[in-house]
PyMOL Python script that loads the backbone (N, CA, C, O; Angstrom):
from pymol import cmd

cmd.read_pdbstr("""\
ATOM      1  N   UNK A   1      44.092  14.580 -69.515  1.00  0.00           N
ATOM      2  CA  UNK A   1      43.167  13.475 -69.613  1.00  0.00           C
ATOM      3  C   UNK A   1      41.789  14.011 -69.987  1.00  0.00           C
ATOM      4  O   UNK A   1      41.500  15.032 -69.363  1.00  0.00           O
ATOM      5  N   UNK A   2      40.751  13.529 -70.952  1.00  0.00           N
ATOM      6  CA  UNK A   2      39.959  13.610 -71.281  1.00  0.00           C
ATOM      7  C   UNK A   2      38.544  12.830 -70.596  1.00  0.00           C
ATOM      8  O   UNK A   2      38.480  11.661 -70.217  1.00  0.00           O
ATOM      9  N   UNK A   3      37.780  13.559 -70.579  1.00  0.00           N
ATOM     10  CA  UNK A   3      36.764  12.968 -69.786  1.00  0.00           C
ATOM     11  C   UNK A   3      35.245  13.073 -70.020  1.00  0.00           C
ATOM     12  O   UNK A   3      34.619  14.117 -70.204  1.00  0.00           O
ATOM     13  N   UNK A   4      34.683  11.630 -69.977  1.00  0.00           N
ATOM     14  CA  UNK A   4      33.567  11.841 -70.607  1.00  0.00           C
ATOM     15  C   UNK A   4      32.551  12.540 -69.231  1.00  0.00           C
ATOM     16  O   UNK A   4      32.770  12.452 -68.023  1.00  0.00           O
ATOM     17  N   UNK A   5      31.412  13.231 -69.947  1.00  0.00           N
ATOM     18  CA  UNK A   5      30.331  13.582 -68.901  1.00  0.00           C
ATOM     19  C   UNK A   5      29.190  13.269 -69.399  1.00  0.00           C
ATOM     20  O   UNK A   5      28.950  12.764 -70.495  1.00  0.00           O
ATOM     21  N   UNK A   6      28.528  13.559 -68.622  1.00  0.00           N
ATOM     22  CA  UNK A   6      27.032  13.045 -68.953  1.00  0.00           C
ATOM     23  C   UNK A   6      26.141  14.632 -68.575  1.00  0.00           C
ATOM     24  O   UNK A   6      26.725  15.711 -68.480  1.00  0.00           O
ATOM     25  N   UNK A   7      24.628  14.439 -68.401  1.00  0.00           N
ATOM     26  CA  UNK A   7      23.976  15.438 -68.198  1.00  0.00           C
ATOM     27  C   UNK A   7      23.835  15.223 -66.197  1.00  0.00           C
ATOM     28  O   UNK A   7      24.013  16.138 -65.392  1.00  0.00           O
ATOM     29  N   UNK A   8      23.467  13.725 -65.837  1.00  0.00           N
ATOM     30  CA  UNK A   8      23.260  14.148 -64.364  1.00  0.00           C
ATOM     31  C   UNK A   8      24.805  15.041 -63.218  1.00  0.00           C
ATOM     32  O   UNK A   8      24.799  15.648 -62.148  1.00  0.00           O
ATOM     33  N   UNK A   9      25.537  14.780 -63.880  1.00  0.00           N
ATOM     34  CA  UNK A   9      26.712  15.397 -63.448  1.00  0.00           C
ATOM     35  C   UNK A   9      26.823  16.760 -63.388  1.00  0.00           C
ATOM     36  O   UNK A   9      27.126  17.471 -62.429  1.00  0.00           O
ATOM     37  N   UNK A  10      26.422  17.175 -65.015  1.00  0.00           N
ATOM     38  CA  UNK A  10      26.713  19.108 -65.044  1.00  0.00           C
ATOM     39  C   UNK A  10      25.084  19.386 -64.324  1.00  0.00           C
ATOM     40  O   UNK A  10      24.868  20.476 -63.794  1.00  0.00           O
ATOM     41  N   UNK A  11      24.098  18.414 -64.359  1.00  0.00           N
ATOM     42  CA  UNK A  11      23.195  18.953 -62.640  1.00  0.00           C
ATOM     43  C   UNK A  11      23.673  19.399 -61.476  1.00  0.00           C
ATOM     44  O   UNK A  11      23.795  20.534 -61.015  1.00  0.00           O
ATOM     45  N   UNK A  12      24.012  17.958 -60.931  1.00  0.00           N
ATOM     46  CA  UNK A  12      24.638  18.186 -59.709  1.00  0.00           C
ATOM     47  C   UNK A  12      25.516  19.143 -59.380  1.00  0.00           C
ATOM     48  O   UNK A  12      25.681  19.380 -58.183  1.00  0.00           O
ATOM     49  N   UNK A  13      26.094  19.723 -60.159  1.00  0.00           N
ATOM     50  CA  UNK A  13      27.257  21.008 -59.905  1.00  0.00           C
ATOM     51  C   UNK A  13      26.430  22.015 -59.849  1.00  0.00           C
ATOM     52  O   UNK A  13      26.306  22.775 -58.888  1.00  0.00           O
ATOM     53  N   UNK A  14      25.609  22.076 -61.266  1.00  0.00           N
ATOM     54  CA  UNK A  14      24.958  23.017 -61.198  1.00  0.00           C
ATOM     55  C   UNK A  14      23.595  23.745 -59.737  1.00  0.00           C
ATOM     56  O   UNK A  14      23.231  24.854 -59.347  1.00  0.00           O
ATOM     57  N   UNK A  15      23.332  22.501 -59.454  1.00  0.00           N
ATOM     58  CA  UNK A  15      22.404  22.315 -58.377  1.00  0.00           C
ATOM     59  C   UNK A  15      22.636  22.353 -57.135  1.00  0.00           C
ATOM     60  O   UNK A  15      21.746  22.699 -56.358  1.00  0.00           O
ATOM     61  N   UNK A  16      23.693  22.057 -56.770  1.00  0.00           N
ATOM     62  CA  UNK A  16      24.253  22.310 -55.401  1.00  0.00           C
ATOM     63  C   UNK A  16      24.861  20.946 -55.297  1.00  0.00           C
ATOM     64  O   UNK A  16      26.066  21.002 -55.049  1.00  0.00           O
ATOM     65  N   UNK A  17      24.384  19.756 -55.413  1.00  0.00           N
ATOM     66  CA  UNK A  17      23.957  18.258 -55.069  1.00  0.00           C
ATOM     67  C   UNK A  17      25.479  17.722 -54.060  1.00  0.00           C
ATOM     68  O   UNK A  17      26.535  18.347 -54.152  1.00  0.00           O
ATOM     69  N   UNK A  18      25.371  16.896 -53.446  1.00  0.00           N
ATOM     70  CA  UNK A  18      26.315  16.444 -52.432  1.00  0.00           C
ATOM     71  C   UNK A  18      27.699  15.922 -53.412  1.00  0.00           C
ATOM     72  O   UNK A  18      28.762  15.536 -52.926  1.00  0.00           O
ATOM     73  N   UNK A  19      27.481  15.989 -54.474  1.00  0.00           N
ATOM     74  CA  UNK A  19      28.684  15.117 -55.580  1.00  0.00           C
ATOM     75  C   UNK A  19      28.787  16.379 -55.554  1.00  0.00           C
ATOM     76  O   UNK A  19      29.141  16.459 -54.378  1.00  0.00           O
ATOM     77  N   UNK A  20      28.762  17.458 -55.913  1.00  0.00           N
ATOM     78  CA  UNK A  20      29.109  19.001 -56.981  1.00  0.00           C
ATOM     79  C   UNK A  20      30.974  18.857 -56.505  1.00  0.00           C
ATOM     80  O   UNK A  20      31.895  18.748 -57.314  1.00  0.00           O
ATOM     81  N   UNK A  21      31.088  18.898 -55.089  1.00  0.00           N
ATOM     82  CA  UNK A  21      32.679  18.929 -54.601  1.00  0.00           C
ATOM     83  C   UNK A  21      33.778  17.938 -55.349  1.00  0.00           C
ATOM     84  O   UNK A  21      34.853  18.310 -55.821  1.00  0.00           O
ATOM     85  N   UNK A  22      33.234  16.535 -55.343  1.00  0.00           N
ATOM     86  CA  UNK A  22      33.899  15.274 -55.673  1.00  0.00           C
ATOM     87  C   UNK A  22      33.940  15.587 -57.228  1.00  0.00           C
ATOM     88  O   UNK A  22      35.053  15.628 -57.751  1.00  0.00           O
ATOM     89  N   UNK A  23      32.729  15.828 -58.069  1.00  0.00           N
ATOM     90  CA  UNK A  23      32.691  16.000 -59.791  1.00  0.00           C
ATOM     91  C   UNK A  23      33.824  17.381 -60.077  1.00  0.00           C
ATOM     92  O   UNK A  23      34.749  17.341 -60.888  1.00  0.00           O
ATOM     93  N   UNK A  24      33.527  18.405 -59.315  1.00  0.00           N
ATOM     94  CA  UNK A  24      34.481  19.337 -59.511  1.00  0.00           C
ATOM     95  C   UNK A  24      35.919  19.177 -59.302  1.00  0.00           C
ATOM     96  O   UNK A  24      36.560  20.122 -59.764  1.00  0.00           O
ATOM     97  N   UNK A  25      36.818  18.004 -58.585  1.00  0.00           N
ATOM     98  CA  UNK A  25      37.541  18.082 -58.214  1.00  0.00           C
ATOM     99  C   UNK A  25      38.270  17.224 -59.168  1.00  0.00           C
ATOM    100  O   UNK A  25      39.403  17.318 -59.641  1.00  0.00           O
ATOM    101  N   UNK A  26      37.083  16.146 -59.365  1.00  0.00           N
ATOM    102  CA  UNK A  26      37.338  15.484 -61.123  1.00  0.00           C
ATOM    103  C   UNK A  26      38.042  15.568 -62.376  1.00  0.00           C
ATOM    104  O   UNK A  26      38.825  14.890 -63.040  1.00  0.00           O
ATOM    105  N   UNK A  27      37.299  16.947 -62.442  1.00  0.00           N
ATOM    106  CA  UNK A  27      37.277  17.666 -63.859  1.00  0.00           C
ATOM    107  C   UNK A  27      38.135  18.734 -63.904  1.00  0.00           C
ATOM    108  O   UNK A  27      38.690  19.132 -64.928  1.00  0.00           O
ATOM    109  N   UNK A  28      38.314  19.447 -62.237  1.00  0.00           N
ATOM    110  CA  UNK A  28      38.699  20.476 -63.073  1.00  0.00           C
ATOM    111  C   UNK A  28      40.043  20.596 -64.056  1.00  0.00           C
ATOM    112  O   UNK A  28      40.907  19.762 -63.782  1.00  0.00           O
ATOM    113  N   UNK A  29      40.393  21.603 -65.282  1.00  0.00           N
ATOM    114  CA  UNK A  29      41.473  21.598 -65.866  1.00  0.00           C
ATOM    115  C   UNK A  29      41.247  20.256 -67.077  1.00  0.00           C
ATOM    116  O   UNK A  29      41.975  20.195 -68.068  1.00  0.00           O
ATOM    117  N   UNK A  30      40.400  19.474 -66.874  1.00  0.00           N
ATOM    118  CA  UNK A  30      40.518  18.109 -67.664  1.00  0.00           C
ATOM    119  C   UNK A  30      39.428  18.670 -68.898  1.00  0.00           C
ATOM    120  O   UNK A  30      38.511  19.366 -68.461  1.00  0.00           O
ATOM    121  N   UNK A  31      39.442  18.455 -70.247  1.00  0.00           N
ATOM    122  CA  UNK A  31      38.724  18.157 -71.232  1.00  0.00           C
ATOM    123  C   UNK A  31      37.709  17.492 -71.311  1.00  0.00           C
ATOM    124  O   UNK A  31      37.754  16.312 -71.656  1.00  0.00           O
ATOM    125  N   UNK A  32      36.236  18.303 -70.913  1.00  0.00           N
ATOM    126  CA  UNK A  32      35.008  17.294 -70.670  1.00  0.00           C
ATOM    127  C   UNK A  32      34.281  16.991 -71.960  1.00  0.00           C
ATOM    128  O   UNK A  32      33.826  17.980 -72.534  1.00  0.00           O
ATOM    129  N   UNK A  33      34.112  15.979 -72.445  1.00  0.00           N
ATOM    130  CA  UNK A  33      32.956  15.687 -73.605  1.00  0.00           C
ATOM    131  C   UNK A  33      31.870  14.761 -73.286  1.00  0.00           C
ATOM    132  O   UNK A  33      32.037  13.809 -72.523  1.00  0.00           O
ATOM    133  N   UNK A  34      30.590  15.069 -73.948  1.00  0.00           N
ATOM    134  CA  UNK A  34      29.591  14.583 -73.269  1.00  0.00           C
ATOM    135  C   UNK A  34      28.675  14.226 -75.231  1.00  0.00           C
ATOM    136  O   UNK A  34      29.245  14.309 -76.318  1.00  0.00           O
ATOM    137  N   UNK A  35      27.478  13.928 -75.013  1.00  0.00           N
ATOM    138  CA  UNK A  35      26.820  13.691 -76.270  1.00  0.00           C
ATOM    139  C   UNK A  35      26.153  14.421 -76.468  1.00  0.00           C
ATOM    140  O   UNK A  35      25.768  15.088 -75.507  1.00  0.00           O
ATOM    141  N   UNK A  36      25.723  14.671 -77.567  1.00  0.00           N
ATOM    142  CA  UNK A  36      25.448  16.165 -78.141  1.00  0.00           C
ATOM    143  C   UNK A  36      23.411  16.498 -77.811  1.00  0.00           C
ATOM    144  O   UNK A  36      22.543  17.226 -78.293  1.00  0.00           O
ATOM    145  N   UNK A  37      23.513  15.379 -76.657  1.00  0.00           N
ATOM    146  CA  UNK A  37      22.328  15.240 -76.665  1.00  0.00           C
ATOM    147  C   UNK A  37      22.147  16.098 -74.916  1.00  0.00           C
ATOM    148  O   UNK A  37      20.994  16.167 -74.492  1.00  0.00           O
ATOM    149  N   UNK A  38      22.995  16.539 -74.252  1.00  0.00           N
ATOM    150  CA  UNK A  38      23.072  17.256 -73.157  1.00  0.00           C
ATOM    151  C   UNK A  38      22.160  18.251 -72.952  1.00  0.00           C
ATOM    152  O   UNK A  38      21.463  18.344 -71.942  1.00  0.00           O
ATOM    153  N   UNK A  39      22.142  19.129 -74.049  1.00  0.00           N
ATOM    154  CA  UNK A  39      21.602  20.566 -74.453  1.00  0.00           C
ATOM    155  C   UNK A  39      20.162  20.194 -73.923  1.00  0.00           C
ATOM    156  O   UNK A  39      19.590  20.835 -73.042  1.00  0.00           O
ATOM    157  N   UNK A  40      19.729  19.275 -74.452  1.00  0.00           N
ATOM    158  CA  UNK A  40      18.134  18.599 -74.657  1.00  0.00           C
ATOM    159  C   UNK A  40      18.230  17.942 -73.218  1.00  0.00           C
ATOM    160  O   UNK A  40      17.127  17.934 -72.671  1.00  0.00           O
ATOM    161  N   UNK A  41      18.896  17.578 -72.715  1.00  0.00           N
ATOM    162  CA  UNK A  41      18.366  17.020 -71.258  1.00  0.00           C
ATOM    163  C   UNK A  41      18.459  17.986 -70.179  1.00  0.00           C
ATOM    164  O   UNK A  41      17.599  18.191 -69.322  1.00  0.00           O
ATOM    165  N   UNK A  42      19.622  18.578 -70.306  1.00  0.00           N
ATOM    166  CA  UNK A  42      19.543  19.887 -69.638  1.00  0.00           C
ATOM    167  C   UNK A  42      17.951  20.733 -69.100  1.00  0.00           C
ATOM    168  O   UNK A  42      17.624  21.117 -67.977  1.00  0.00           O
ATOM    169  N   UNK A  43      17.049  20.816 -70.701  1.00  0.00           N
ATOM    170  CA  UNK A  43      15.872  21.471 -70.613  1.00  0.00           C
ATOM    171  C   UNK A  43      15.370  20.877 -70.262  1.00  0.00           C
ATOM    172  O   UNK A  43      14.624  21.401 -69.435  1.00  0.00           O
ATOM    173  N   UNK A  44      15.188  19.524 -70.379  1.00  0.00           N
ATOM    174  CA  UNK A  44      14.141  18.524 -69.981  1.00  0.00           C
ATOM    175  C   UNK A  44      14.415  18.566 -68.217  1.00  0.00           C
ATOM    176  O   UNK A  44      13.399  18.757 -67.549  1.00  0.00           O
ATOM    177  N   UNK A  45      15.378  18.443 -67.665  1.00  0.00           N
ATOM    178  CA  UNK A  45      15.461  18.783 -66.251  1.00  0.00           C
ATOM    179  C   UNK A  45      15.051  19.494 -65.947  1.00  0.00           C
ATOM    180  O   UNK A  45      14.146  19.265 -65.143  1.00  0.00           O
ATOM    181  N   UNK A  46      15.359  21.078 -66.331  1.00  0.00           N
ATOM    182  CA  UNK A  46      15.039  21.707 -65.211  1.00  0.00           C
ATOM    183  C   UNK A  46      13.978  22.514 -66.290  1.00  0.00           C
ATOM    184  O   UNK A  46      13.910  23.695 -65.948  1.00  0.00           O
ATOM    185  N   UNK A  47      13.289  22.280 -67.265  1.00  0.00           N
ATOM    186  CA  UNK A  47      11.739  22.750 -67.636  1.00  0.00           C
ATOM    187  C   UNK A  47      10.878  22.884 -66.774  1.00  0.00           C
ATOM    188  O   UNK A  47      10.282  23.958 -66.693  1.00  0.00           O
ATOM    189  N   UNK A  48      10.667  22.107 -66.138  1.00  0.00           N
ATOM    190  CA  UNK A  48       9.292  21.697 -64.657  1.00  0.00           C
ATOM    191  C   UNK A  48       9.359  23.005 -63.936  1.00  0.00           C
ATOM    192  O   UNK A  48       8.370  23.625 -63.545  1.00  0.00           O
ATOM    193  N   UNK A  49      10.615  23.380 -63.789  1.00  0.00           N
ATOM    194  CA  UNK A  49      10.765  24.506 -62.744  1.00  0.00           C
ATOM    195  C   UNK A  49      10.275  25.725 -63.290  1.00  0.00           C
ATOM    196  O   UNK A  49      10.101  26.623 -62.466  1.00  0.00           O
ATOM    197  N   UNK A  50       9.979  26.005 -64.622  1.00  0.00           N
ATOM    198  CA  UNK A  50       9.272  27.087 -65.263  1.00  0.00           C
ATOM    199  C   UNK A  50       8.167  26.875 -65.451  1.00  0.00           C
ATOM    200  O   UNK A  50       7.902  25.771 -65.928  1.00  0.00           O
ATOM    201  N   UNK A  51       7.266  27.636 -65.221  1.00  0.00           N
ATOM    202  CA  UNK A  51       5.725  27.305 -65.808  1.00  0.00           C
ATOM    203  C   UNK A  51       5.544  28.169 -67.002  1.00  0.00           C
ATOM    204  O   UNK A  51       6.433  28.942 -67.359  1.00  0.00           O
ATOM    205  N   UNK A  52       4.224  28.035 -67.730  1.00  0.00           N
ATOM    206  CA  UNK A  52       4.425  28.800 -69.352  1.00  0.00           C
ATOM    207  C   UNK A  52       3.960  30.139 -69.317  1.00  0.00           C
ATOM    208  O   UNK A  52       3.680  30.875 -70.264  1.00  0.00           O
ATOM    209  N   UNK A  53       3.912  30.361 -68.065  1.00  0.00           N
ATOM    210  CA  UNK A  53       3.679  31.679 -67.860  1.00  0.00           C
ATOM    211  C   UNK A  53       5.139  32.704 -67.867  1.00  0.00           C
ATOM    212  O   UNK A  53       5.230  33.807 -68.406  1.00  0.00           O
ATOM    213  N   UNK A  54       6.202  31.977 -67.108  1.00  0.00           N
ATOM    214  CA  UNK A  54       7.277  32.082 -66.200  1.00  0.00           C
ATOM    215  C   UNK A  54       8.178  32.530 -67.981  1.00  0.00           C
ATOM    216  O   UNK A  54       8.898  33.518 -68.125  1.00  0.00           O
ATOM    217  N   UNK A  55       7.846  31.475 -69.134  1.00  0.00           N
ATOM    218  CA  UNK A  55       8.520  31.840 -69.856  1.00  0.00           C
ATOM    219  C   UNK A  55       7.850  33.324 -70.857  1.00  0.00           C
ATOM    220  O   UNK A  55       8.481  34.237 -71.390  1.00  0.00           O
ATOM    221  N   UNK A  56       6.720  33.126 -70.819  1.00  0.00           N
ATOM    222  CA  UNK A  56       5.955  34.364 -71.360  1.00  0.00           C
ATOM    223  C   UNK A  56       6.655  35.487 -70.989  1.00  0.00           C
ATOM    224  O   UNK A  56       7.370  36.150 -71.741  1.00  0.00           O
ATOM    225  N   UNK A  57       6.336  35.805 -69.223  1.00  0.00           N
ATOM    226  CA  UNK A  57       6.850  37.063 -68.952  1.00  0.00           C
ATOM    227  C   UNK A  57       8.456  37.395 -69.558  1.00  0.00           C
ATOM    228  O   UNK A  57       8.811  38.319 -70.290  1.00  0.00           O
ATOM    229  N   UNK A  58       9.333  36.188 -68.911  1.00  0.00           N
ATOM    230  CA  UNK A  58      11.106  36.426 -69.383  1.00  0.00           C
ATOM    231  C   UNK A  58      11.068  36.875 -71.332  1.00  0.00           C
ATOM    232  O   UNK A  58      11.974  37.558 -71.811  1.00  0.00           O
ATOM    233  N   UNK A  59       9.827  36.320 -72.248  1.00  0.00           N
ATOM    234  CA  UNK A  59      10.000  36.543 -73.175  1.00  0.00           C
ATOM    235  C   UNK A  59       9.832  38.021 -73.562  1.00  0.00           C
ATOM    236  O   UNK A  59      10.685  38.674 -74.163  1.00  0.00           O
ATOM    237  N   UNK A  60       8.181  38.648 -72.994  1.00  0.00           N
ATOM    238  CA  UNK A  60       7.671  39.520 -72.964  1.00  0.00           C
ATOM    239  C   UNK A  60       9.126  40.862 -72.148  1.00  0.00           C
ATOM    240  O   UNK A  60       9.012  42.040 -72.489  1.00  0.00           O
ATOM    241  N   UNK A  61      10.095  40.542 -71.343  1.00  0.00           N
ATOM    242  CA  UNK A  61      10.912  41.279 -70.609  1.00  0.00           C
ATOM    243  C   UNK A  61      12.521  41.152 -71.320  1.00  0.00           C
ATOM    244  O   UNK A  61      13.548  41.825 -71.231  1.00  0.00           O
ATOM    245  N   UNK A  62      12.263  40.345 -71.800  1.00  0.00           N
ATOM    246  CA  UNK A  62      13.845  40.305 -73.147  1.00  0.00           C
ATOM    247  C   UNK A  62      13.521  41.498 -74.388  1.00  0.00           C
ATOM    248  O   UNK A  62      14.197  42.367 -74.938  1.00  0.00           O
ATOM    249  N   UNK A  63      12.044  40.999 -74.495  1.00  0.00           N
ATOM    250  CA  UNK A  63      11.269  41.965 -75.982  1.00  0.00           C
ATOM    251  C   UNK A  63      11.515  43.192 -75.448  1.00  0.00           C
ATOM    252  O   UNK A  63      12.325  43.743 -76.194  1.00  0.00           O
ATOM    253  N   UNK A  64      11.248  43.855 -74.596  1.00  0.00           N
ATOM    254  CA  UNK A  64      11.340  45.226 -73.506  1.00  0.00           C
ATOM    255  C   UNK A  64      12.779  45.718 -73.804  1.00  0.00           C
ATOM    256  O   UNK A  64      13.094  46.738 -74.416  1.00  0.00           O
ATOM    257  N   UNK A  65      13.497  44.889 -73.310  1.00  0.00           N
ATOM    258  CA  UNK A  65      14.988  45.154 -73.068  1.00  0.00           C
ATOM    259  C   UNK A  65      15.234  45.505 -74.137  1.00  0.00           C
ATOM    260  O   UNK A  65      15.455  46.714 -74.213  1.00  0.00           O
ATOM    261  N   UNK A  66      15.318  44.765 -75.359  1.00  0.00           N
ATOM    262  CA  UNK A  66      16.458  44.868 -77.017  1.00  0.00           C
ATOM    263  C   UNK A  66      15.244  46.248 -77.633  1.00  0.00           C
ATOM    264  O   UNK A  66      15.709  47.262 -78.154  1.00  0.00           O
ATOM    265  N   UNK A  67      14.011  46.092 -77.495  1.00  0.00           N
ATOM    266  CA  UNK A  67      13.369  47.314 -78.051  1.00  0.00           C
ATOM    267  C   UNK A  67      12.799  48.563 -77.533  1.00  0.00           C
ATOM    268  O   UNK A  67      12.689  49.523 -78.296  1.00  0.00           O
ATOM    269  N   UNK A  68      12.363  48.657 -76.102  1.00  0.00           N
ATOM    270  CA  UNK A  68      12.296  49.595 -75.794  1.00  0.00           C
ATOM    271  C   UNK A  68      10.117  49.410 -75.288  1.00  0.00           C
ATOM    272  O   UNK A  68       9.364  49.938 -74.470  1.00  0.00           O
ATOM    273  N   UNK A  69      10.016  48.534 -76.206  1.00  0.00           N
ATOM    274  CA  UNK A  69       8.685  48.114 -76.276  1.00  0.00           C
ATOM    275  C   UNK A  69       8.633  46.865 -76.260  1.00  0.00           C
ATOM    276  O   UNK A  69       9.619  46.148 -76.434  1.00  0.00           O
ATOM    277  N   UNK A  70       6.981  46.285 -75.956  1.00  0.00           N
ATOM    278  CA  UNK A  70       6.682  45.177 -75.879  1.00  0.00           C
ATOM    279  C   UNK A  70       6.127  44.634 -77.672  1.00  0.00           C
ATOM    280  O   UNK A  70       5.529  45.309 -78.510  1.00  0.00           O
ATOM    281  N   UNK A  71       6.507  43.518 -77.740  1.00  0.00           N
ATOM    282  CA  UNK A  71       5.717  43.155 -79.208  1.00  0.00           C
ATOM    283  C   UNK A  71       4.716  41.754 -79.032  1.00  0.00           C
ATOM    284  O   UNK A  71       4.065  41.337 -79.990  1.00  0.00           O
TER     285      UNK A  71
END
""", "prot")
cmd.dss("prot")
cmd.show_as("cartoon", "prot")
cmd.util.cbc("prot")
cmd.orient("prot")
């Protein structure tokens, strides 16, 4: 069986949320499709939780990693 999802759902799993047990028990093994617009709400959720600093450094520490240096 195929099953549609949405974005507050792959939250709640992701998040801990009191559904995560009931959605998981849902899905698992089943074919989830959702709208291609997930990707984008996804960020829009949990953006707040980064500040633009938060992404600077992770950028500035990825640059480190693949080169050896900062750019």
């Amino acid at each position: 069986m195929d099953i549609v999802i949405d974005a507050s759902a792959l939250i709640a799993v992701l998040v801990d949320e009191p559904e995560r047990a009931k959605i998981i028990e849902i899905t698992v093994g089943k074919a989830l499709f959702g709208p291609g617009s997930i990707p984008w709400e996804m960020g829009n959720a949990f953006s707040p939780c980064l500040s633009k600093t938060d992404w600077l450094s992770m950028k500035l520490k990825r640059d480190y990693q693949y080169s050896g240096e900062f750019h």
